[in-house]
Residue frames as a rotation matrix with the C-alpha (Angstrom) as fourth column:
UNK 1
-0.182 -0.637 0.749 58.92
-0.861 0.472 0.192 -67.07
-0.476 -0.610 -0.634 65.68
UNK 2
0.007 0.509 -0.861 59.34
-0.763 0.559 0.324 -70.24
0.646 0.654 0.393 63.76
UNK 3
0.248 0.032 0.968 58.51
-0.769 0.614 0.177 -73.31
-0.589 -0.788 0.177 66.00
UNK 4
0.043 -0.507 -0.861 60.86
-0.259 0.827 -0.500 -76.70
0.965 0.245 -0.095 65.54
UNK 5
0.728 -0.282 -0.624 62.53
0.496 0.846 0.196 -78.82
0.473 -0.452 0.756 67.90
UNK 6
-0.545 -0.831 0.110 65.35
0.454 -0.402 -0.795 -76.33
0.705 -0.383 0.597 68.69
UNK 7
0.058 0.983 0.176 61.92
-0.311 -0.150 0.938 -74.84
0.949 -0.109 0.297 70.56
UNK 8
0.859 0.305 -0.411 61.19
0.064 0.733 0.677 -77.94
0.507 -0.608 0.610 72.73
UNK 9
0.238 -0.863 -0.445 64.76
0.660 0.480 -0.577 -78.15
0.712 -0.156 0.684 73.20
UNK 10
-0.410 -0.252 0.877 64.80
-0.231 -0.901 -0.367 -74.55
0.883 -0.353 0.311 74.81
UNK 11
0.493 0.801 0.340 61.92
-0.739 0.179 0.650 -75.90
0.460 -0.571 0.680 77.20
UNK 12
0.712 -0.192 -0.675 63.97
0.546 0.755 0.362 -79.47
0.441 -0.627 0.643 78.24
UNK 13
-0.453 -0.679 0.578 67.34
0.045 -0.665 -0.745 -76.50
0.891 -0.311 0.332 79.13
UNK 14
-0.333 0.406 0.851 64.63
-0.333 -0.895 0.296 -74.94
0.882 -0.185 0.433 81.25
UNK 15
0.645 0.723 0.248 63.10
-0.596 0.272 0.756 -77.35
0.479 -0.635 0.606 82.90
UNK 16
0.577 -0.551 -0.602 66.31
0.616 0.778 -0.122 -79.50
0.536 -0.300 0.789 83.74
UNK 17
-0.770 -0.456 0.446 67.75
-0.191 -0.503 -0.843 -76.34
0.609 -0.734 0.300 85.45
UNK 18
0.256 0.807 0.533 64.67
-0.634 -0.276 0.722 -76.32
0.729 -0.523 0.441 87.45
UNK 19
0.862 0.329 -0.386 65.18
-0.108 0.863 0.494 -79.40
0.496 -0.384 0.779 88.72
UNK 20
0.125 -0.929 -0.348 68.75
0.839 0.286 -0.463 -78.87
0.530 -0.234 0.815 89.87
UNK 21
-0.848 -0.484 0.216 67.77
0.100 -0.547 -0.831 -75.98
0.520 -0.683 0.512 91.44
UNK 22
-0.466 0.709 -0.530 64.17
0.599 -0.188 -0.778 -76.35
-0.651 -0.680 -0.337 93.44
UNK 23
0.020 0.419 -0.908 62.93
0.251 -0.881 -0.402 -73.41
-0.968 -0.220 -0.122 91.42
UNK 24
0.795 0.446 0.411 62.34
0.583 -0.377 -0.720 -71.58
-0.166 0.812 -0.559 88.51
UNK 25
0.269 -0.713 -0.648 65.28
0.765 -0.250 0.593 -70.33
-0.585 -0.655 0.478 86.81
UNK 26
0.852 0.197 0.485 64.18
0.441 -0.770 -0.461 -67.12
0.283 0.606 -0.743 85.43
UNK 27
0.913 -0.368 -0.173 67.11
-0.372 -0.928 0.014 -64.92
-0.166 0.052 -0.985 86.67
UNK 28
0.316 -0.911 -0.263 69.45
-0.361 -0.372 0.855 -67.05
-0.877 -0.175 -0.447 85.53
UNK 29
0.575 0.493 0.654 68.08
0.699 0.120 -0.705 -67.69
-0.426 0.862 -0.275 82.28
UNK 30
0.983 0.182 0.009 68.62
0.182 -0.981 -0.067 -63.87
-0.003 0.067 -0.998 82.21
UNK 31
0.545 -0.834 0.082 72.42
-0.486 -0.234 0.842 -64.07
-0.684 -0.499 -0.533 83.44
UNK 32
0.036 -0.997 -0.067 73.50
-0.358 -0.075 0.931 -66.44
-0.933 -0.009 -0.359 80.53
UNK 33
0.736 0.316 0.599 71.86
0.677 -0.345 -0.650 -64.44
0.001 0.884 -0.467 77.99
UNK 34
0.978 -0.003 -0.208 73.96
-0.111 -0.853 -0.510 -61.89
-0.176 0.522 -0.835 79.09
UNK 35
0.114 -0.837 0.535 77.35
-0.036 0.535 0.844 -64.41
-0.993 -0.116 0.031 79.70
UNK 36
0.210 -0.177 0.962 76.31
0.844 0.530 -0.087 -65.72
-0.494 0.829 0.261 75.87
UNK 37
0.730 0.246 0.638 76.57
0.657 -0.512 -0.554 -61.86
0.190 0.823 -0.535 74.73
UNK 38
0.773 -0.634 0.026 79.54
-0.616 -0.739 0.274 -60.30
-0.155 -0.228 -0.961 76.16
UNK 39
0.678 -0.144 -0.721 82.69
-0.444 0.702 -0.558 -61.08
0.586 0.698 0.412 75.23
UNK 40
0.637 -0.240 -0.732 85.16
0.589 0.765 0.262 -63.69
0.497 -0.598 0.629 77.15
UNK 41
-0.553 -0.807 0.207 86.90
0.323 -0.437 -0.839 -60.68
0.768 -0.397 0.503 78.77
UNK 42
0.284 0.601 0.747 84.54
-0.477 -0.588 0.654 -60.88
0.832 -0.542 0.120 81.63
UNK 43
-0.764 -0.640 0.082 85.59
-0.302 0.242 -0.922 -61.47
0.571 -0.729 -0.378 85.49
UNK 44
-0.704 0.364 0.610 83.33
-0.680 -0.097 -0.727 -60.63
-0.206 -0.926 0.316 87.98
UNK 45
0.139 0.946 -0.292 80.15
-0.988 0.152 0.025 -62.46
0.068 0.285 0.956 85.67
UNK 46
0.292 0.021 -0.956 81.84
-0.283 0.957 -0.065 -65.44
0.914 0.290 0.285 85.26
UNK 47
-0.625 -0.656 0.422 82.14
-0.600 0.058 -0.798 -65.43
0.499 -0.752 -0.430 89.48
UNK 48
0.037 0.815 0.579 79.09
-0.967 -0.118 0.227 -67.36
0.254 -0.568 0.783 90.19
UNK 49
-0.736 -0.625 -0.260 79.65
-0.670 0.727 0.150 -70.32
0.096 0.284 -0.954 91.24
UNK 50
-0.592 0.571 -0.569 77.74
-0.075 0.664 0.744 -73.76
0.803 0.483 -0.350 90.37
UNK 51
-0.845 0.019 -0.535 77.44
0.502 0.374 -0.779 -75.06
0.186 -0.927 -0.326 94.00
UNK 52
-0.784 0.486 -0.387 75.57
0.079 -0.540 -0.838 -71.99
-0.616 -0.687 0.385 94.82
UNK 53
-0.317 0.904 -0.288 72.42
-0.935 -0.349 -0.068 -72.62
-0.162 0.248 0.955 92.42
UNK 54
-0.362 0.602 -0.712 71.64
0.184 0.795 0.578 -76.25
0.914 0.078 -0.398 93.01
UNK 55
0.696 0.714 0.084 68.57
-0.154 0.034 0.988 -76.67
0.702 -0.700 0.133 95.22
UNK 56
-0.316 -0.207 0.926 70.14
-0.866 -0.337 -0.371 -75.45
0.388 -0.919 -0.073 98.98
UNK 57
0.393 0.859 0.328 67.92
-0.903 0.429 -0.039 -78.73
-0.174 -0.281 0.944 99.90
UNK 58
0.869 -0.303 -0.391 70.04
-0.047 0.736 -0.675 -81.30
0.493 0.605 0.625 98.04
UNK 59
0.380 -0.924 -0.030 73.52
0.057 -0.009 0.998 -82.58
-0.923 -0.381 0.049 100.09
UNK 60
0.283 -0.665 -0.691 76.40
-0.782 -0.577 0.236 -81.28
-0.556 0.473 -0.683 98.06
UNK 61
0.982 0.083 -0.170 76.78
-0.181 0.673 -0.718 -83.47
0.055 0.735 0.676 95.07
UNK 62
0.080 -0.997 0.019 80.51
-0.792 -0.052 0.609 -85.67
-0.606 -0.063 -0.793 95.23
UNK 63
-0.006 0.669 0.743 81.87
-0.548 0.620 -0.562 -88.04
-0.837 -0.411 0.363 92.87
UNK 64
-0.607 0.315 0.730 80.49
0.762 -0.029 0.647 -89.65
0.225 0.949 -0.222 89.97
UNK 65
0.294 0.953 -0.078 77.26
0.952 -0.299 -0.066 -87.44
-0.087 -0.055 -0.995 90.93
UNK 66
0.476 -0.085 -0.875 79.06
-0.033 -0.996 0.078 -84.23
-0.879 -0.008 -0.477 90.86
UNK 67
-0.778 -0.602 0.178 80.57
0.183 0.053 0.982 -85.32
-0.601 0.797 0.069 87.77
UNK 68
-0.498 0.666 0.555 77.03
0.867 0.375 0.328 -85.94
0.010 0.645 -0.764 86.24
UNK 69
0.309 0.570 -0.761 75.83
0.559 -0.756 -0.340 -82.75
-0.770 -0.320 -0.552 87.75
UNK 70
-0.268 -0.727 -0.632 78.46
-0.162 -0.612 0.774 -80.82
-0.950 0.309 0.046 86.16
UNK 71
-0.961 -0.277 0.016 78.05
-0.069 0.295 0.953 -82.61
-0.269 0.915 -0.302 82.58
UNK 72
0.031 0.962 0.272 73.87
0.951 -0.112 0.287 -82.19
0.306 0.250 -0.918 82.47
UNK 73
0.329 0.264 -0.907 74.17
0.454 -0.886 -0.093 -78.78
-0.828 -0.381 -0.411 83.80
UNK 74
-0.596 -0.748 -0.291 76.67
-0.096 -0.293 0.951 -78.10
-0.797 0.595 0.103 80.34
UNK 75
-0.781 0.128 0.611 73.91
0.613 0.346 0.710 -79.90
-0.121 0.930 -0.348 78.60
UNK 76
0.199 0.875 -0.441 71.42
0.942 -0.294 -0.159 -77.70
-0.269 -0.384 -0.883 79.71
UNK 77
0.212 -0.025 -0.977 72.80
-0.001 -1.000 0.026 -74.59
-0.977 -0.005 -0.212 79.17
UNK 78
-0.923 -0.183 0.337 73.89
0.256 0.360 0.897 -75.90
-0.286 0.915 -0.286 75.62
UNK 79
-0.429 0.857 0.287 69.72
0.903 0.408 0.132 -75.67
-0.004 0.316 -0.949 75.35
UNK 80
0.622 0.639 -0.453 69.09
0.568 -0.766 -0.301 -72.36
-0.539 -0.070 -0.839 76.41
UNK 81
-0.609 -0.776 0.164 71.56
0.631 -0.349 0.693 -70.42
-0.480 0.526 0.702 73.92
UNK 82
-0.014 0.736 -0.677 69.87
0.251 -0.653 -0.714 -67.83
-0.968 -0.180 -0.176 73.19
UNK 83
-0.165 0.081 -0.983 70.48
-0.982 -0.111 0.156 -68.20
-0.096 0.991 0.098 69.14
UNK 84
0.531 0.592 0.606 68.17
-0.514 0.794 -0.325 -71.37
-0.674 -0.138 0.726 68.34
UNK 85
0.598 -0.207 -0.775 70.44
-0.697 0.344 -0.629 -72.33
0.397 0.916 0.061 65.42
UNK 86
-0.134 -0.949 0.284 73.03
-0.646 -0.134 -0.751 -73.29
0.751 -0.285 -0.595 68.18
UNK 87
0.098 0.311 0.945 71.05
-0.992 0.105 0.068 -75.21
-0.078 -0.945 0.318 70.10
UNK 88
-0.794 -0.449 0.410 71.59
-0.390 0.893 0.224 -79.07
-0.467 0.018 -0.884 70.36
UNK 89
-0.242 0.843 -0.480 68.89
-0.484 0.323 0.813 -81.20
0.841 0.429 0.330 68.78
UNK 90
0.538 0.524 0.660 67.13
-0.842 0.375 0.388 -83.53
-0.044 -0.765 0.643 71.23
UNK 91
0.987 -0.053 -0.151 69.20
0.013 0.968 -0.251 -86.63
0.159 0.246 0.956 69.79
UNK 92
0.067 -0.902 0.426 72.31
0.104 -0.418 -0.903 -84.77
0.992 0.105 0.065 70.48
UNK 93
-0.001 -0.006 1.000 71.14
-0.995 -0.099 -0.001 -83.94
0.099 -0.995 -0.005 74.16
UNK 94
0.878 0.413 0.243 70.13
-0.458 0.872 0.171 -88.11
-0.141 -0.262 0.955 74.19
UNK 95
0.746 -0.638 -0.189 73.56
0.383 0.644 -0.662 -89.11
0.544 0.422 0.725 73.23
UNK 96
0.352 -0.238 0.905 74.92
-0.240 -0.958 -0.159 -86.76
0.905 -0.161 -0.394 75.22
UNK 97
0.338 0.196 0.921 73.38
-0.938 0.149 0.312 -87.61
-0.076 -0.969 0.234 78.86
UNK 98
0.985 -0.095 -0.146 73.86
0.087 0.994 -0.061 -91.62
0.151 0.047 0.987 77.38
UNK 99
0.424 -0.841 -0.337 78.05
0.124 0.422 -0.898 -91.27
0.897 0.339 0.283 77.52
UNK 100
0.221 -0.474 -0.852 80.39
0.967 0.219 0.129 -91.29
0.126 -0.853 0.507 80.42
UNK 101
0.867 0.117 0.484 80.59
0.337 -0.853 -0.398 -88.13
0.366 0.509 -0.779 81.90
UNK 102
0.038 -0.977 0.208 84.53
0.167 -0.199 -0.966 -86.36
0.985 0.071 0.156 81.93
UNK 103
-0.124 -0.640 -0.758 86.49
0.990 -0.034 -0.133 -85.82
0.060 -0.768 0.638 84.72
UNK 104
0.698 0.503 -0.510 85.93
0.680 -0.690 0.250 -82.60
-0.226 -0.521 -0.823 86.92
UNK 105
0.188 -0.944 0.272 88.51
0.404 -0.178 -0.897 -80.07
0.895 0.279 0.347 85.71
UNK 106
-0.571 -0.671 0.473 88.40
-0.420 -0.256 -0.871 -78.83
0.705 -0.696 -0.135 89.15
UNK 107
-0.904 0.406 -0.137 86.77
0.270 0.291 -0.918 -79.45
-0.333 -0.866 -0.372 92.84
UNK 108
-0.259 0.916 0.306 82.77
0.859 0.074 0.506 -79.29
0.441 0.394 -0.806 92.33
UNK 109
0.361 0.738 -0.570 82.68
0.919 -0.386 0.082 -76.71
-0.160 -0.553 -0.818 94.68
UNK 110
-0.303 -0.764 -0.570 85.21
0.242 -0.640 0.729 -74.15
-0.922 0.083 0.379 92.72
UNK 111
-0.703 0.039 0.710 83.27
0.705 0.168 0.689 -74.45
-0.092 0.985 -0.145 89.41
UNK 112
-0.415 0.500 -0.760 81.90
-0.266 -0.866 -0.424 -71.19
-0.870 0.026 0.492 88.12
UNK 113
-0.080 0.855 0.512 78.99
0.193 0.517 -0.834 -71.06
-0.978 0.032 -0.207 85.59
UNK 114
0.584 -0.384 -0.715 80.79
-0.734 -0.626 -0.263 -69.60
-0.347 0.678 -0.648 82.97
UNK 115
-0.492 -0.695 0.523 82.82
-0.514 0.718 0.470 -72.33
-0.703 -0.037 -0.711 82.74
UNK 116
-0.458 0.317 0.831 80.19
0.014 0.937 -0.350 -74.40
-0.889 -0.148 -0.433 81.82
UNK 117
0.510 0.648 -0.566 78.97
-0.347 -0.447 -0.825 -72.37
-0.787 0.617 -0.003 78.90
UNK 118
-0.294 -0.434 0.851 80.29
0.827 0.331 0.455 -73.41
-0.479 0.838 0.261 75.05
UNK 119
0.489 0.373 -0.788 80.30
-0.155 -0.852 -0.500 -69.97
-0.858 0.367 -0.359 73.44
């Protein structure tokens, strides 16, 4: 394994899902490894929806704030890609989180995690 920055970067993915969901997010680490390896003719995988893996604890994010959710949760999964060449750099995530983030393409509470992926 060669260690760089695409590394670290795998680690900030990790830990910024954490934080949006309460918890450690080993099984769904696991889920979009296998989202990033099948191709875009899946249904049922791409049924989970956001809403249902931010911390249960947190009121339902509306808004700008469900915008921002929505646009760090992209950057985040952008980090865990499971081919390190692909991964953002760290100045790329920093320029990233620093811009305005887009308009919801739908309700916050209709958005499925597939969506959110950049394959």
């Amino acid at each position: 394994m060669r260690v760089d920055e695409k590394c670290d970067i795998y680690s900030f993915g990790v830990l910024t899902m954490e934080v949006f969901m309460g918890r450690h997010p080993g099984d769904l680490i696991s889920y979009f490894s296998s989202l990033q390896s099948v191709s875009s003719s899946m249904s049922n995988d791409r049924q989970v929806l956001l809403k249902d893996t931010i911390d249960e604890r947190l009121a339902p994010p509306v808004g700008q704030s469900a915008k921002d959710v929505v646009s760090t949760m992209k950057i985040a999964l952008a980090c865990l890609n499971g081919n390190p060449q692909l991964r953002p750099t760290m100045q790329q995530v920093s320029q990233a989180l620093g811009r305005q983030s887009l308009p919801l393409p739908s309700p916050f509470r209709t958005i499925k995690l597939g969506e959110l992926l950049v394959i």
